[in-house]
BALO-226009 format. One line per field, with one value per residue (C-alpha): residue in one letter; chain; x, y, z. Coordinates in steps of 0.5 Angstrom, whole numbers, padded with zeros to 4 digits. Each point is the difference from the previous one (the first is absolute). Layout:
residu: A/...
chaine: A/...
px: X/...
py: Y/...
pz: Z/...
END
This chain:
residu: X/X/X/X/X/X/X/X/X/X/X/X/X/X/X/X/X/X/X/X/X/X/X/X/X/X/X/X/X/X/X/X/X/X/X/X/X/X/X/X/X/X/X/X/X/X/X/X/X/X/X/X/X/X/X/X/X/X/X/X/X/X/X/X/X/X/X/X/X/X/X/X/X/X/X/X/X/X/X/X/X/X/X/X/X/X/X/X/X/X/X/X/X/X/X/X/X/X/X/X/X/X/X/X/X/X/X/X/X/X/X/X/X/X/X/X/X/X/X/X/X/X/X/X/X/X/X/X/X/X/X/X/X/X/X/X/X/X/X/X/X/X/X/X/X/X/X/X/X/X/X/X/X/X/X/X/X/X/X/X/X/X/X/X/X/X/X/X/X/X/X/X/X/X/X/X/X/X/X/X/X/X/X/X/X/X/X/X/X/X/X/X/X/X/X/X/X/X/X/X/X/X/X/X/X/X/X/X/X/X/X/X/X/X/X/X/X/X/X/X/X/X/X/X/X/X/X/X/X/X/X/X/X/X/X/X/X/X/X/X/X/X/X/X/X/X/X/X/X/X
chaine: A/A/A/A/A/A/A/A/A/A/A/A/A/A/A/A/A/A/A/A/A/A/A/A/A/A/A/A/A/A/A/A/A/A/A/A/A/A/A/A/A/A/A/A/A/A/A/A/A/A/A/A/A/A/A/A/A/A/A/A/A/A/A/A/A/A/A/A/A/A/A/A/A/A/A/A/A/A/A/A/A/A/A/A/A/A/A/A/A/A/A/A/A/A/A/A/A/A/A/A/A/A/A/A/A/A/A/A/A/A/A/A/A/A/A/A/A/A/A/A/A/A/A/A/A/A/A/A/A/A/A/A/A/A/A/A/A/A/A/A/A/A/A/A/A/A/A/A/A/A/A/A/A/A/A/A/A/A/A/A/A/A/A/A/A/A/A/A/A/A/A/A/A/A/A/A/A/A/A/A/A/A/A/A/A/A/A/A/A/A/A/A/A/A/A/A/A/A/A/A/A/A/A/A/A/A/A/A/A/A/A/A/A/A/A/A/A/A/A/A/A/A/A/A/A/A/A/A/A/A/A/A/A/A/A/A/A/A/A/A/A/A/A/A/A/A/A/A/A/A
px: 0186/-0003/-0001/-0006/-0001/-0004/0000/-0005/-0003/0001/-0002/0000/-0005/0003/-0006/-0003/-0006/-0002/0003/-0006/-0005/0000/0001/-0007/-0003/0002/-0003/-0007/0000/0001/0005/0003/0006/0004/0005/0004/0003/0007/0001/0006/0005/-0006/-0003/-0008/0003/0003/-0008/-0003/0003/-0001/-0008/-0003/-0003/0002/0004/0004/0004/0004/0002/0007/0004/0006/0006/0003/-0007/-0001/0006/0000/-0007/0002/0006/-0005/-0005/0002/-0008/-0002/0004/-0004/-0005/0003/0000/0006/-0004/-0004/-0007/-0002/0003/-0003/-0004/-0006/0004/-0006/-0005/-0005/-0002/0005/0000/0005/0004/0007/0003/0000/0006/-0003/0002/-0004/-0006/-0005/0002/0000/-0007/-0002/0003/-0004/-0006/0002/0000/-0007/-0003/0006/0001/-0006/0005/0006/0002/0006/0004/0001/0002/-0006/-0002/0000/-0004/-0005/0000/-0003/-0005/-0003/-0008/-0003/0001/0007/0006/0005/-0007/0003/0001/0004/-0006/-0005/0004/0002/-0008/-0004/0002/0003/-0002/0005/0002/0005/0002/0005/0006/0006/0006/0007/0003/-0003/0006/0008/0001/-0005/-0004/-0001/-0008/-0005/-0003/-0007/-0003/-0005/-0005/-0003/-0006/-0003/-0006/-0007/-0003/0002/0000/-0004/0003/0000/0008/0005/0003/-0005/0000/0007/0000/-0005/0003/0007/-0003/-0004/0006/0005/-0004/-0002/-0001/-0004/-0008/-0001/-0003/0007/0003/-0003/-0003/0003/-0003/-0008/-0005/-0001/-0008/0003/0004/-0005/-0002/0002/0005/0004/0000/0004/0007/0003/0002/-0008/-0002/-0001/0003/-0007/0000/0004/-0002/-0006/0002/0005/-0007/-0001/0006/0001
py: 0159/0000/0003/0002/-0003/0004/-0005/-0004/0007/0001/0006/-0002/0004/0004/0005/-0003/0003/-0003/-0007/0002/0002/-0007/-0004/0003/-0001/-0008/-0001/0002/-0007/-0007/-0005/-0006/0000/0006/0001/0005/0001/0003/0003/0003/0002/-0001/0006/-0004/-0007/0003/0000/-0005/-0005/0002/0000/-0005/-0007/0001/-0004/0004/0000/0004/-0001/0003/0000/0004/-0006/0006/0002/-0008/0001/0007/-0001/-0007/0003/0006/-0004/-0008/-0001/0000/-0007/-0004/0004/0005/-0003/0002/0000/0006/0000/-0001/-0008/-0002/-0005/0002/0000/-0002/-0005/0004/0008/0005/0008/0003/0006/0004/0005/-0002/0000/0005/-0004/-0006/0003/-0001/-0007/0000/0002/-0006/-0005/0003/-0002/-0007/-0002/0004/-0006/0000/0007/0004/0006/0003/0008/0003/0005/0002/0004/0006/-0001/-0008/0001/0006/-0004/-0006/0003/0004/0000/-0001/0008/0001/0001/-0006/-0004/-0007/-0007/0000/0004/-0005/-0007/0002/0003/-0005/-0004/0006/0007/0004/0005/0006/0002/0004/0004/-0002/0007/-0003/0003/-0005/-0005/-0002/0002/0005/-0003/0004/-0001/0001/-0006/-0002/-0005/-0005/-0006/-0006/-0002/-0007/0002/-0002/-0003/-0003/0003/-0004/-0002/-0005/-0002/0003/-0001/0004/0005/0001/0000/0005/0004/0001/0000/0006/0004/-0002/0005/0005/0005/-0004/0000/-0007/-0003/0001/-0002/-0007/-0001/-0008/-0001/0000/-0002/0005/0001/0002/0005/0004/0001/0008/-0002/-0001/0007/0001/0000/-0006/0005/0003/-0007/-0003/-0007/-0002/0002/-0004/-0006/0000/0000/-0006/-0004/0003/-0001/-0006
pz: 0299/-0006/-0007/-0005/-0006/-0006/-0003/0004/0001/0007/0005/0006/0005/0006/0003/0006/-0001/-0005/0002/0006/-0005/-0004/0006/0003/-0007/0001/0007/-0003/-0002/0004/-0004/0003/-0006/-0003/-0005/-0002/-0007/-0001/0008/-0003/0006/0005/0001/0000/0003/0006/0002/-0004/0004/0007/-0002/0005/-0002/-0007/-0005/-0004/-0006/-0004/-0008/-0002/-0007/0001/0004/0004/0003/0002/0003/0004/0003/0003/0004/0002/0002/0001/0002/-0008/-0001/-0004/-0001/-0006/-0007/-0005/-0006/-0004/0001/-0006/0000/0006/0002/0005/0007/0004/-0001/0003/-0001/0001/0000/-0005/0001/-0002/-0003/-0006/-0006/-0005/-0006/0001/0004/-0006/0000/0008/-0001/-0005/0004/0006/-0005/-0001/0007/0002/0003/0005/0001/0003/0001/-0003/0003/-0005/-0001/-0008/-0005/0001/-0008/0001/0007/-0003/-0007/0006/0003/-0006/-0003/-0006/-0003/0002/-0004/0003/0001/-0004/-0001/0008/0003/-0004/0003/0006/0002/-0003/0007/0004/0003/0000/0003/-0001/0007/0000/-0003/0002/-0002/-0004/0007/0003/-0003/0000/-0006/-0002/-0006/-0005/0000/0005/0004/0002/0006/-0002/0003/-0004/0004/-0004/-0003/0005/-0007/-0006/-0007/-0004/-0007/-0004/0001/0003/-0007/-0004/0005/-0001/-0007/0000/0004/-0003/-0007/0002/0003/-0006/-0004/0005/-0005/-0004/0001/0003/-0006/-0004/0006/0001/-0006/0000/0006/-0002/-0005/-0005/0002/0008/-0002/-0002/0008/0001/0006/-0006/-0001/0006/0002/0004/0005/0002/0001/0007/0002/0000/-0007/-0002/0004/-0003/-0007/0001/-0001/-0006/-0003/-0006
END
């Protein structure tokens, strides 16, 4: 058998339904290649793998997982990596659809990472910590509307799903899940580098209290700052706010 191990935050889904509910929303799209982080005891992977036609692979950090999942299904030889997500080189060389119910403590990074491979991952549907998932998924005027929900949306949509109930795990997390699909963005946002963007972005959000011209005040020449959008908060900016000032930066 097999243990769970909080330190590697670790819940694993036991609720069919909901098992049913992400794999229909993982049919919606067509993919050739799959990868799965953190299958944990399985209970997504036992029908990742028998979809038909599809490369599938899957990304697992804790050994006594390897081990457990190879003895229960023997088919994933070769195709599971013992490794963290977070180390991993690309597994494909052509574009491939994330999915998993993903570690809780790394789940912002697992996001940041999805970002820097978006030239080869149209899709990624995932299971995190509902904060994390509505921070994600949140617009300009929201309360959790930050630095995660600017980088990821800039090249995705992304869309809260659904909640998924602590009852739905063994053990019980002690917070509330969400269910949610980034779709690679059909235009690209125009900015003067991803650099720049990124810089705004952070500087923006590390003094959220503050109006934008205090916040970013480094950023900018002495005669930009007068525009009035520095009279707001980085939070009621919209993602082609803030691309738009990155042509105006110093």
């Amino acid at each position: 058998m097999y243990t769970h191990k909080k330190s590697l935050g670790q819940h694993f889904l036991k609720d069919g339904q909901v098992i049913d509910r992400i794999m229909g929303v993982l049919k919606e799209h067509s993919f050739d290649r799959l990868l799965e982080v953190g299958p944990g005891a399985g209970a997504l992977t036992r029908y990742l793998m028998q979809l038909p036609g599809i490369d599938f692979k899957a990304v697992e950090l804790d050994e006594e997982k390897v081990i457990y999942l190879l003895k229960q299904y023997p088919n994933l030889e070769g195709k599971l990596i013992h490794a963290s997500f977070l180390d991993i080189e690309k597994p494909f060389d052509a574009p491939f659809t994330v999915i998993g119910n993903f570690p809780y403590n790394i789940s912002t990074q697992i996001l940041f990472k999805v970002v820097e491979w978006k030239d080869d991952v149209p899709c990624m549907i995932g299971m995190f910590q509902k904060e994390v998932a509505q921070r994600a998924a949140s617009r300009e005027g929201s309360k959790v509307y930050g630095v995660l929900s600017v980088l990821v949306q800039s090249y995705y949509d992304v869309e809260y799903l659904f909640d998924v109930s602590n009852e739905c795990f063994t053990p019980p997390p002690k917070v509330q899940s969400g269910v949610i699909r980034l779709t690679r963005r059909k235009t690209v946002l125009p900015v003067k580098s991803d650099r720049a963007f990124w810089v705004l972005v952070k500087t923006a959000f590390n003094q959220r209290r503050k109006t934008l011209r205090n916040a970013v005040k480094s950023l900018f020449t002495a005669e930009v700052l007068t525009d009035p959008i520095f009279n707001k908060r980085a939070e009621a900016l919209s993602l082609e706010d803030f691309a738009a000032l990155t042509f105006r930066m110093s």
